[in-house]
C-alpha positions, 0 to 999 in steps of 0.5 A: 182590833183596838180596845174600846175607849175609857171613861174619861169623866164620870158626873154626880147623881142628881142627889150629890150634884143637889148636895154638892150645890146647894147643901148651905142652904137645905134644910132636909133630904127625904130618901126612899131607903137606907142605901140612898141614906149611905150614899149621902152619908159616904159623899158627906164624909168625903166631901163635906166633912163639917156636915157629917153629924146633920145627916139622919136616917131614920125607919120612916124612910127618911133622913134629914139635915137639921 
């Protein structure tokens, strides 16, 4: 029995391929919860360093990008 195949590509979510495409020009990003607020925070910090310090997260739920 051969071994099953391996991923061979693996796409963004629609929250990094919106950050990936359009962070220019967005103004802000509501979020449901603190993890999605982490996974913006992490995609930032990879791939978009300079943006880092315009991402917040606050208790209403939301974060933003001034």
């Amino acid at each position: 029995m051969r071994p099953a195949p391996l991923l061979l590509h693996h796409d963004l979510d629609i929250v990094q391929r919106t950050l990936r495409d359009h962070s220019p020009t967005i103004q802000s990003h509501l979020g449901g919860n603190e993890e999605l607020y982490e996974n913006v925070l992490r995609f930032v910090q990879r791939f978009q360093p300079g943006l880092v310090t315009r991402v917040n997260f606050t208790r209403a739920n939301r974060f933003s990008m001034p």
